[in-house]
C-alpha positions as CSV (number, residue, x, y, z in Angstrom):
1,X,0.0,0.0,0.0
2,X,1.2,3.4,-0.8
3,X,0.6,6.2,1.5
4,X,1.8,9.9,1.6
5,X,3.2,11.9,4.3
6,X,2.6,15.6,4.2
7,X,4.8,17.6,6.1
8,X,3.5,20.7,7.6
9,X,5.6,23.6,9.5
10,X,5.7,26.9,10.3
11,X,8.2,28.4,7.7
12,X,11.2,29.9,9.2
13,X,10.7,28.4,13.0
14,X,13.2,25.4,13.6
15,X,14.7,24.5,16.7
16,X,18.0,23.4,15.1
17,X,19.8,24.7,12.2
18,X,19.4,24.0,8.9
19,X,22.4,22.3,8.1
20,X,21.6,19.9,11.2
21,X,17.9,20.0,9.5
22,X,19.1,18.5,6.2
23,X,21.4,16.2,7.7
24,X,18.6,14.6,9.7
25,X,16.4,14.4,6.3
26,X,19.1,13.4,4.5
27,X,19.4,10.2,6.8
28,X,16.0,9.6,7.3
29,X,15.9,9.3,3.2
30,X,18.7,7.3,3.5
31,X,17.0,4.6,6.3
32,X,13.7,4.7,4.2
33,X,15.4,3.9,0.6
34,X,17.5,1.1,2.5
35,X,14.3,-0.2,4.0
36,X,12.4,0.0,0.0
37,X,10.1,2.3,1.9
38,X,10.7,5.7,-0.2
39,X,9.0,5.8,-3.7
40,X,9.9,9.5,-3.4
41,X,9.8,12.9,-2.0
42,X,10.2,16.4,-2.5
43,X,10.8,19.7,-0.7
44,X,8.3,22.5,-2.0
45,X,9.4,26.2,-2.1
46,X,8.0,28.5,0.4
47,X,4.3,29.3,0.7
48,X,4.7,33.1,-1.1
49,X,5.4,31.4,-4.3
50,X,2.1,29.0,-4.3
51,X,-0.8,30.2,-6.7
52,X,-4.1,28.8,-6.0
53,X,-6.4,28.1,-8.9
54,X,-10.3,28.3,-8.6
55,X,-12.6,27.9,-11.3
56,X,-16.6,28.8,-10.7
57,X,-19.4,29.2,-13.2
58,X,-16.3,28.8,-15.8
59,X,-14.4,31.6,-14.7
60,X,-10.9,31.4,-13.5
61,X,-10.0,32.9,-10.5
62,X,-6.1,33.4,-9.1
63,X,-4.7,34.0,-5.9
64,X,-1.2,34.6,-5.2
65,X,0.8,33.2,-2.0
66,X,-1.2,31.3,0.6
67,X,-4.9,31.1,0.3
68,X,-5.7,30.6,4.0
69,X,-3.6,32.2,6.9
70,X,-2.3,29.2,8.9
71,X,-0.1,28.6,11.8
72,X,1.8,25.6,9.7
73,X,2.1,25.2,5.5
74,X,2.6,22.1,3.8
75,X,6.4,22.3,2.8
76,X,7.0,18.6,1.5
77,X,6.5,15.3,0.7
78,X,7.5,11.8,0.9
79,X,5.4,8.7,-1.0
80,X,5.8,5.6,1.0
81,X,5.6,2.3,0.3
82,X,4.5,0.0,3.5
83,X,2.2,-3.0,4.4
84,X,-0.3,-1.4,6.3
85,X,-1.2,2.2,8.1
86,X,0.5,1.3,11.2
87,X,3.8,0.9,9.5
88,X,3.4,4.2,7.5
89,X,2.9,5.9,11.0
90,X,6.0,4.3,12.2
91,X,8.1,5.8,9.2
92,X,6.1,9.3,9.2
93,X,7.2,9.6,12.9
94,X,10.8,9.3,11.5
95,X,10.8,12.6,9.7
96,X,12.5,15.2,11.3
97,X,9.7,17.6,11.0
98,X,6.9,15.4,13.1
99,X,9.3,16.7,16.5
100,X,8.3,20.3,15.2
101,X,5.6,20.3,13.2
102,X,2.9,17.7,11.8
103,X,2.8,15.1,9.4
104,X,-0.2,13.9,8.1
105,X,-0.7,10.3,6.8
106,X,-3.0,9.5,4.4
107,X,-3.5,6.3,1.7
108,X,-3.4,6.8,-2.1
109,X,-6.4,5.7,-3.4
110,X,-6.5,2.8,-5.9
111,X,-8.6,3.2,-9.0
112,X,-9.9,-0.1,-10.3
């Protein structure tokens, strides 16, 4: 079963600093791909770059940044690759970021 972890902060509040941040995701990556949990991941650029998109009664409608003001924004992603939920939550409480922030598990639904 495939599942993905979002990974939600507040941008610019770590505890530790970023070189000891992306040494601690680098070995988590590391443990995962050894394990044949990782299918992938990625890092997203910060929340003032994001464009929403909303279409209604056919008209486009675009808003720059972030659409809702929220304490944390979703800054990444990892798709894992484990037998069941409770191993997903196992690895998701692995990334560095679930000491300091949340991530959220959730399947990938399968389309017959």
């Amino acid at each position: 079963m495939q599942f993905l972890a979002l990974i939600y902060e507040t941008e610019g509040s770590h505890d530790v600093d970023m070189p000891t941040l992306m040494a601690q995701y680098e070995a988590f990556g590391k443990e995962a791909t050894a394990a044949g949990v990782m299918v992938g991941g990625n890092a997203l650029e910060p929340i003032s770059t994001a464009t929403s998109v909303r279409v209604r009664n056919g008209e486009s409608s675009l808003t720059d940044g972030p659409f809702a003001e929220t304490k944390e924004q979703l800054g990444g992603y990892y798709l894992l690759d484990c037998k069941d939920q409770n191993e997903a939550l196992l690895w998701a409480a692995k990334i560095p970021s679930a000491r300091t922030g949340t991530v959220e598990v959730r399947p990938v639904m399968v389309f017959d």
